[in-house]
N, C-alpha and C positions, 0 to 999 in steps of 0.2 A: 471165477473171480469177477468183483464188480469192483467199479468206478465209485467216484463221489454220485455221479446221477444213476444209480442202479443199472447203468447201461451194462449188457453181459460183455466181457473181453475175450475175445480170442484167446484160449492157449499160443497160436502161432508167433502171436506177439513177444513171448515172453524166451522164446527161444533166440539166441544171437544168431547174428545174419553169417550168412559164409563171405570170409573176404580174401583174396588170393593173397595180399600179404602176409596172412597167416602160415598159407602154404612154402609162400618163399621163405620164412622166417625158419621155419622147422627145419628147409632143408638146407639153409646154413650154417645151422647149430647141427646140423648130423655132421656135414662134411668136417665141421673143427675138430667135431669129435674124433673121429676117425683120424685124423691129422694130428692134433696131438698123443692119440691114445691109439696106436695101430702097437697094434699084439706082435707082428712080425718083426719089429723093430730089433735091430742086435745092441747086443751090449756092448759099454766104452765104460776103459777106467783112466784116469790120470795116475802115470807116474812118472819117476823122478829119471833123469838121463841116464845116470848108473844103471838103475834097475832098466830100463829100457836095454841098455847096451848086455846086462847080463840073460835076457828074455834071448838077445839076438846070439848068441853065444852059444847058449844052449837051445837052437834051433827052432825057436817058438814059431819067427816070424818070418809069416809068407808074403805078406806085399808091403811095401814103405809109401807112404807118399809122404813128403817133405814141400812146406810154403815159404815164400818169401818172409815171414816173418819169423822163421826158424823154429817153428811149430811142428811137429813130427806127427804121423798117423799111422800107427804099425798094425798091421790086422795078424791076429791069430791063427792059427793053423786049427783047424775040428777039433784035431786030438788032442793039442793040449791046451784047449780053453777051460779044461777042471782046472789044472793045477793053476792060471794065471786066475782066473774070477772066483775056484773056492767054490765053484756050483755046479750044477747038470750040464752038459754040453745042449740038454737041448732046451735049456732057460735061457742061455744067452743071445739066441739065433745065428743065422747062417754066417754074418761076417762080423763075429767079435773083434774090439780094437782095442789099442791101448794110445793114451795121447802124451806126450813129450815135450819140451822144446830142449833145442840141440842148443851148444855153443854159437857154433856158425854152419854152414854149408859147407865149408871147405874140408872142417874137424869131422863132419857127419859122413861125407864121402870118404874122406881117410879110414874111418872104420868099419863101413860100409867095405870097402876094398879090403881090408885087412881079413875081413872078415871071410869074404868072399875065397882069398888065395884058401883061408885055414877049413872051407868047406864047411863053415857052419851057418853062411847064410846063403842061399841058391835062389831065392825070392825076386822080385821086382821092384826095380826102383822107380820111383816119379819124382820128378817137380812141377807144383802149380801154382799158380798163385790165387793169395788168399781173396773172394770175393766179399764184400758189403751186406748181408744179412737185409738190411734193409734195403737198399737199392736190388737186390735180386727180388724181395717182395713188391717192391715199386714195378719192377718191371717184368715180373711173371704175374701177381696173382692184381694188380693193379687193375688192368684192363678189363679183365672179369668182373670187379668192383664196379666198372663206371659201367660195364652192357647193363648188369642187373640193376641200378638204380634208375638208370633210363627208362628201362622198358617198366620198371615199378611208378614211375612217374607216369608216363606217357597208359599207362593202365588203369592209375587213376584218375587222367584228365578226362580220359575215355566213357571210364565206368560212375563220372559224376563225383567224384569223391569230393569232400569237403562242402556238398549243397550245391553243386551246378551239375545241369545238365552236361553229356557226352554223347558219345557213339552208341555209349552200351543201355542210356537209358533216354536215347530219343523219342523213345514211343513211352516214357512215364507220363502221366498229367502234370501237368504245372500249376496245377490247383494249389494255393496258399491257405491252410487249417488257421481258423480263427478260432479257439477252444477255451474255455470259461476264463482259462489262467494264462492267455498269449494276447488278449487285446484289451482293450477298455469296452467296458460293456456299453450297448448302447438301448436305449429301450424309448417308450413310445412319448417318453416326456421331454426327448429328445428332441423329437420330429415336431416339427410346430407346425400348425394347419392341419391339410391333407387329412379332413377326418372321415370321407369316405373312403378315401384307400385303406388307412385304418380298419375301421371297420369291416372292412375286406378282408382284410390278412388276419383279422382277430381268429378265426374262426380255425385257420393255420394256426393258429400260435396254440387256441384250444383243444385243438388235434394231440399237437406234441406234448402237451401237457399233461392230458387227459384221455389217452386213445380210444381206451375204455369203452369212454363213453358212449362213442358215436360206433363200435363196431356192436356193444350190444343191440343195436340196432338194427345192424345190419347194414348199415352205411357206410360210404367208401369218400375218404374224403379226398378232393382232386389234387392231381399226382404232380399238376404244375400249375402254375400261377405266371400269365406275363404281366409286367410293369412298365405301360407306354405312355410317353410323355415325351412332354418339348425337353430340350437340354436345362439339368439344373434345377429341376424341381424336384428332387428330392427321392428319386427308382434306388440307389445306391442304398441311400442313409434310411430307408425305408427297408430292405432286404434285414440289413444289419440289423434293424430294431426288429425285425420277425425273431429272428436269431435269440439277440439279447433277451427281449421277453420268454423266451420258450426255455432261455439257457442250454442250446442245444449248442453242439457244437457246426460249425458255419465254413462250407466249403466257398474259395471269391475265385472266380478267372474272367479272362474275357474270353469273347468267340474267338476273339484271333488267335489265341493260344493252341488252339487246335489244328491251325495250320501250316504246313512247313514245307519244304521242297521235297521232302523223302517223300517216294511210295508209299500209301499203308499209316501213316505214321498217324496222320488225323483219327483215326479210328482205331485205334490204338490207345492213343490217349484219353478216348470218350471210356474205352471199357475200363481201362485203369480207372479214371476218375471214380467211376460206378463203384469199383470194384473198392476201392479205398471208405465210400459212402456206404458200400453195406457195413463195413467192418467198425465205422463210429455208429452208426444208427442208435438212436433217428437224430437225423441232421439236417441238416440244409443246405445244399447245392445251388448256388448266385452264379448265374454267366451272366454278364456285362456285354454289352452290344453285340446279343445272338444274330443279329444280321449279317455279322461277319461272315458266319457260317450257316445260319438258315435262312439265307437269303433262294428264292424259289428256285427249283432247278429248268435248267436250259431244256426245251424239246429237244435238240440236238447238239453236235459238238461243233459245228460250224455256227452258231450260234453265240458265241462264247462262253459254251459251259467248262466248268472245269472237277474234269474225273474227280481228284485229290477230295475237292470240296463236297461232292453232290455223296463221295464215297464217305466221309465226315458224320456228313447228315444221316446218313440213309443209316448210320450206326447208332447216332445218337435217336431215333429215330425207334432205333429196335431195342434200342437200351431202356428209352422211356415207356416204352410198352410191354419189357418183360419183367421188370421186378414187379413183386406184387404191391398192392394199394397200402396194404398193411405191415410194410417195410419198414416206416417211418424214414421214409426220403422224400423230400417237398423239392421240386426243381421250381426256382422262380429264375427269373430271365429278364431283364430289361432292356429296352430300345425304341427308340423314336422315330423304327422306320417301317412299322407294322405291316405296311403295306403291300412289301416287298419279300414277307416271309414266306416260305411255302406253306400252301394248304395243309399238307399233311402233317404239319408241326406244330399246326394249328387246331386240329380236329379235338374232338370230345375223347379223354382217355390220354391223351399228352399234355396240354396245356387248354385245362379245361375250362378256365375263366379268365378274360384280361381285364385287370386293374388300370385304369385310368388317371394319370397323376396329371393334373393339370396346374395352371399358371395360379397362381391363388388369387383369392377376392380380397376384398378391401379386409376384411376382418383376420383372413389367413394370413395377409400380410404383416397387421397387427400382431397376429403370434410371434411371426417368424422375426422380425424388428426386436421382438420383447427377449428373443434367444439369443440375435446375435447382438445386442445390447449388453448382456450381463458381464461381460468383460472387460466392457470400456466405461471410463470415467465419462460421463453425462452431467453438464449443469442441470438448471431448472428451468432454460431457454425454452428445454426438446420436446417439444410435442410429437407423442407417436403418431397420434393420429393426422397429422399434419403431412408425415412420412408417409405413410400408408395410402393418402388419398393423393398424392405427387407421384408414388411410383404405378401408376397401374403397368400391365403387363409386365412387370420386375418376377423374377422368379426366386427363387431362394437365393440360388447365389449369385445373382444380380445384389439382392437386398446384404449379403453378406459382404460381396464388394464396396457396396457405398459405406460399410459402417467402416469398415477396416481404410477407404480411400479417407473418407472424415478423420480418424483417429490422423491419419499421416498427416493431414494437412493443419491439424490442432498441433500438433508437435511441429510443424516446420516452422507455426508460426508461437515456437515458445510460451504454448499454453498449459495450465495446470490443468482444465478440462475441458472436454468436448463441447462445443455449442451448435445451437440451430443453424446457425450460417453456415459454420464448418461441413455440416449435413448438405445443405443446398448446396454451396460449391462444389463436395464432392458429386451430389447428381449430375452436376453441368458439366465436372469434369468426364464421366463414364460417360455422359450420350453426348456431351457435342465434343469432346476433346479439350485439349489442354489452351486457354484464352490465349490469342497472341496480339498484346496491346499493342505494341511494338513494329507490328508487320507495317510496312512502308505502303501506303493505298494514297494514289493521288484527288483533288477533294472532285473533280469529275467522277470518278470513283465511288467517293463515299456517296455521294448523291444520287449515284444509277441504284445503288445498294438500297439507299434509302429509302429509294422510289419503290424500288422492288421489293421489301419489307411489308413497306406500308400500304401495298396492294392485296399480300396478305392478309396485315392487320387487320384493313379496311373490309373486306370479303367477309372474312369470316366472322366477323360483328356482326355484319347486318345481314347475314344468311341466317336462317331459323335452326338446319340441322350441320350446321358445321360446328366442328370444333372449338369449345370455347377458349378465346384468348387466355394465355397465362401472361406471359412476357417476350417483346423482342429487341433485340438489339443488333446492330452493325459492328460490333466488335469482332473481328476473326476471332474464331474458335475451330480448332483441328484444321479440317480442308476448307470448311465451310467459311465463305466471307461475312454471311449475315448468316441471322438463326431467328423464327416463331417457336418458341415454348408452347403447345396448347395443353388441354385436359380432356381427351378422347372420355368419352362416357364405355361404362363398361357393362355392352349390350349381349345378348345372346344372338338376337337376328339385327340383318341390317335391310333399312328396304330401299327401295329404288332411288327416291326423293332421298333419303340422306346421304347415300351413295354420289349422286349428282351433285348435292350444295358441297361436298369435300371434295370434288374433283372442280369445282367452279373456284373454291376456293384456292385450290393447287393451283393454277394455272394464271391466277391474279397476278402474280408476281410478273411472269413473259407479258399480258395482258396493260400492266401498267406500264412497262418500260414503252409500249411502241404506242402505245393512249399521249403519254406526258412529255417521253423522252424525242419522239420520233423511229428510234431506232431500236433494235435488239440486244442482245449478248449472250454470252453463252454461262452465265449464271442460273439460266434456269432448266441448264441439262438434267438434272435429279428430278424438279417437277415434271417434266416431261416425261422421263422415263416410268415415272410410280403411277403419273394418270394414263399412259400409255397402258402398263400393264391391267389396271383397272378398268380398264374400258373391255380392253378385251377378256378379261376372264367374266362383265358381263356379259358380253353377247355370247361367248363361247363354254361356257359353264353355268351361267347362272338363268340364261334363258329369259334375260331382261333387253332384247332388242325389238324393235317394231316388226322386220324384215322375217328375224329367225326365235320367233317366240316361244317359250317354253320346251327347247330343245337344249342338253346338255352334250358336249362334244369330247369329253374330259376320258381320255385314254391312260389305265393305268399300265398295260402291258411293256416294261420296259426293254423289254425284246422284240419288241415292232417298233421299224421304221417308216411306217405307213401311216398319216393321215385319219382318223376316222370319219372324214367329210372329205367331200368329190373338190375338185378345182373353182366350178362354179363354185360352191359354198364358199371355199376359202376366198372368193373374190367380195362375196356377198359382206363376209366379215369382216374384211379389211373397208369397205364401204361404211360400214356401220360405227366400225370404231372409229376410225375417221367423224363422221356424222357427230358423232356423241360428244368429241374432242373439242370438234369445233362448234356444236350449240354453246356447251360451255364457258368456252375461251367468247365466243360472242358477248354469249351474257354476260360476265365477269367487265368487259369491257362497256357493257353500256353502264352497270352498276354504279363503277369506278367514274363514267362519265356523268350521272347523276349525283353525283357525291364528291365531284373533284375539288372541289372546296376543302371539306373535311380531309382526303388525303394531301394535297400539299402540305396542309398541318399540320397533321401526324408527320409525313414523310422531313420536313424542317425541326420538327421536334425532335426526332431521331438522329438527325445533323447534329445539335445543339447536345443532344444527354445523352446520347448511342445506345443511351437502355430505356425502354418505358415499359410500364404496365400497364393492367388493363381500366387502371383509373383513370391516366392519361387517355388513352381512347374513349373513355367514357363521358369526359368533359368536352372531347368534341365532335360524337358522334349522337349520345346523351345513352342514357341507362337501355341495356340491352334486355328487352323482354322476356328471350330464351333462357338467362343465365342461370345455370344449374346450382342446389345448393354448394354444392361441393366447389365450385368456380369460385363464389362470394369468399367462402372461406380462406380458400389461399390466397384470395388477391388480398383478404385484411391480414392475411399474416406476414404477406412479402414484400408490400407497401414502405418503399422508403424513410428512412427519419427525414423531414424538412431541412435538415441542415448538409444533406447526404444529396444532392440532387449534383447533376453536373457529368460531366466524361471521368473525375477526379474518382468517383465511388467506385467500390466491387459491385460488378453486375451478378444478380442472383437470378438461380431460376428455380423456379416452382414443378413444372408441368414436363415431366420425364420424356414426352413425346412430343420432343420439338422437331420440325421437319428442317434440317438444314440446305441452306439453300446455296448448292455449290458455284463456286465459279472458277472452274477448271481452265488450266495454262491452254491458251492457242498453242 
């Protein structure tokens, strides 16, 4: 038997599963039967108190029982159950009766006795009384009722019934079948950008489609595929479209799912998976953050290895190396922490090529804007390309966030459609946080802020490889009291010298407060910290120090707690970054002192309109030689209306990568 996709089906399938409620069902439809239809049962007739008293008369009856409701039960004697039933004595069984009701008790025993003196009844008498038919079932065959529903309950919670996991199928996979007619298809028109990854997995997709092809060859086409990337770029929605395109049917779990408290259980569920994957083939098997579970294993157990997990692996492991290539099973696998996998999960034969999903470019961005665009109302404000060159480093669902924060903020503010502003503000909302006009700042305050802004500003104007100005303001925004907006260029290398004028820059801010103000604050704790760590990963990785040149110190072994440099070194390094810190911080301060003219103006301006851009700086610092095209652009597109100038307007920002600059509670 085949499928819609020629795929061959198991007979297995087509047989029903065994279910213990079956069993029980059978065997309480036997017992009724048996119960109401038992062969040994004797015969009863009704008759009438005459005929009754004439049976007793002529000797019929061997035992009476008599009820409180003057109901009579006279049982026949063997011999003469022909003449009273008219049948075989051995049709009626052992204690044939006949049923009655007397007058009273008193008339019943009077003849009873009468009867007795004249020797024609020698029999047995009783009295009982009558029971409840129903209440005797209540309370004989009730209980029996409520064990067996119990344990029919308690058997299905067990054995999974109704689609959940239990006892009896802890070790199934948890894998979720996504099959041509259970999801929405998703394919590569879908996926905006990412056309090297594409282009990758095409070859997958041509596999499944075509197997044919590539085995007349003699070709084995690879049995895994990883998909590594920052978070958000699209490893998921990329799997899915291998799928869609191939129309194959599409096995989704995460790593974690493979692991539980039970013994055994993790590798267990790796064979099931498998095992459920040969029986759709050819398909495709997605695990979602394989780190969880091939993460490298420990040398030892004092190490913090963990049995459960390394026992997982070592399954999945032997799983991916023994189906054959011509299965049509494609295991791909996504995660962002590559690094951290084990070697052997990695070799040629498991996962024989990785795919690289990175941060998109300016133009990928532009796809991926155009995708998640098509849903929302858009005026004729919206320049994509405007979007595209404001968010660098934005990832898919960065970029899917801002459209969806935009749409919220057009409707809070009772609009029929979406504009460019609405766009900007939602940027400002996602990196600096939600504005707080409101926040109480005394104007000592605003002015330390201001200073420290405009130290910024100032810096990175007139440095050649810093970042070009977008927009800044002293408005609280989230934690942050003030905020720079710039437009980081989107380089592949970075080199020494630009490295330097961004850390001269950072440090402008500490630089001007103790230049102009006298004093310090603790607003420029964030600066500190980001040029801290910059300095030292170059001396300690990047092999950009005087002292310790062209030496990389960069230790991936996350099971060492040791060092890979002696004391001495570590001393040399803390020397150095120190050094670099404060060439810096020097420079930035004489800068600022050659130009303090120009910063009180700025830094007063910012008093005055709490937002400016970088035309404002421009008028008083004059036209900035470095400025990138892509800078000119947005500063003409976020340029104030003349009648909009003031504390009174929505501040806008442009430049996705604004460093804010905190000022954390004492």
């Amino acid at each position: 038997m085949e499928n819609s996709n020629n795929i061959p089906t198991s007979p297995k399938k087509l047989r029903p599963r065994f279910n213990l409620n079956w069993l029980y069902t059978i065997i309480a439809v036997m017992l009724l039967a048996l119960y109401f239809s038992n062969d040994g049962a004797s015969a009863s007739r009704e008759v009438n108190y005459s005929q009754f008293q004439e049976y007793v008369k002529q000797g019929y009856i061997a035992k009476i029982v008599g009820y409180d409701d003057n109901t009579v039960e006279a049982y026949i004697k063997p011999q003469y159950s022909a003449q009273v039933f008219k049948s075989d004595s051995n049709k009626v069984g052992r204690s044939p009766l006949v049923l009655t009701e007397a007058p009273s008790r008193e008339s019943l025993d009077k003849f009873l006795e009468k009867e007795s003196e004249a020797q024609h009844f020698d029999g047995e008498t009783s009295y009982k009384k009558r029971s409840n038919f129903l209440s005797v079932f209540m309370w004989q065959a009730f209980p029996f009722i409520l064990i067996i529903g119990f344990w029919i309950f308690i058997s299905r919670k067990w054995s999974g019934g109704g689609g959940g996991g239990g006892i009896f199928n802890v070790g199934k996979s948890k894998a979720r079948l996504f099959d041509q007619s259970s999801y929405e298809r998703v394919t590569f028109k879908d996926v905006a950008g990412l056309a090297e990854a594409k282009q990758e997995v095409q070859e997958i997709v041509d596999f499944l489609k075509q197997p044919q092809k590539y085995t007349d060859l003699g070709g084995k086409i690879p049995k895994g595929a990883l998909l590594v990337g920052p978070p958000g770029t699209g490893k998921t929605l990329l799997a899915k479209a291998v799928a869609g395109e191939a129309n194959v049917p599409f096995f989704s779990l995460a790593g974690s799912d493979f692991v539980e408290m039970f013994v055994g259980v993790g590798a267990s569920r790796v064979r099931d998976l498998f095992r459920q994957a040969k029986e759709k083939s050819p398909c495709i098997v997605f695990i979602d953050e394989i780190d969880a579970v091939g993460r490298a294993r420990g040398k030892s157990a004092a190490m913090g290895g963990n049995d459960e997990r390394e026992n997982t692996l070592n399954q999945l492991l032997t799983e991916m190396d023994g189906f054959g290539s011509n299965s049509g099973i494609i295991i791909l696998a996504a995660t962002n922490r590559v690094d951290v996998l084990d070697k052997a999960l990695l070799r040629a034969g498991r996962f024989d090529r990785q795919i690289h999903v990175d941060l998109p470019d300016l133009n990928e961005r532009k796809e991926v804007f155009g995708v998640h665009l098509r849903p929302i109302k858009i005026d004729e404000t919206v320049d994509v390309d405007l979007l595209a060159r404001q968010t660098p480093g934005f990832s898919g669902a960065d970029i899917a966030n801002v459209c969806n924060e935009a749409a919220l903020i057009a409707a809070r503010h009772r609009k029929k459609k979406v504009g460019k502003q609405d766009f900007l503000d939602a940027v400002d909302r996602i990196i600096g946080g939600l504005e707080k006009k409101n926040k109480i700042t005394t104007e000592e305050e605003r002015r330390s802020i201001a200073i420290h802004e405009a130290g910024h500003a100032s810096i990175s104007w007139l440095l050649q490889y810093a970042n070009p100005l977008i927009k800044v303001t002293i408005v609280p925004r989230g934690r942050a009291l003030g905020a720079a907006w710039y437009l980081p260029e989107e380089r592949q290398i970075t080199t020494r010298e630009q490295m330097l004028d961004e850390m001269c820059a950072t440090v402008a801010g500490r630089a001007a407060e103790e230049l102009f103000i006298g004093r310090i604050s603790t607003g420029a704790m964030n600066d500190l910290e980001r040029v801290t760590k910059q300095a030292f990963g170059m001396v300690s990785y990047l092999g950009m120090s005087d002292k310790l040149p062209n030496l990389c110190y960069y230790n991936n072994d996350e099971y060492s707690f040791q060092r890979p440099y002696s004391e001495k070194t570590a001393e040399l390094i803390d020397e150095e970054v120190k050094r670099i810190v404060n060439e810096q911080y020097a420079r930035a301060k004489q800068i600022l002192s050659e130009h303090k003219e120009g910063h009180a103006r700025l830094a007063q301006l910012l008093i005055d309109k709490e937002v400016i851009f970088a035309e404002d700086v421009e008028e008083i610092f004059g036209p900035r030689p470095w400025t990138s095209r892509s800078a000119e652009i947005i500063s003409a597109n976020i340029k104030p209306k003349e009648n909009e100038e003031g504390p009174e307007q929505e501040p806008t920002t442009e430049g996705p990568q604004k460093e804010p600059k905190e000022e954390p509670k004492a």
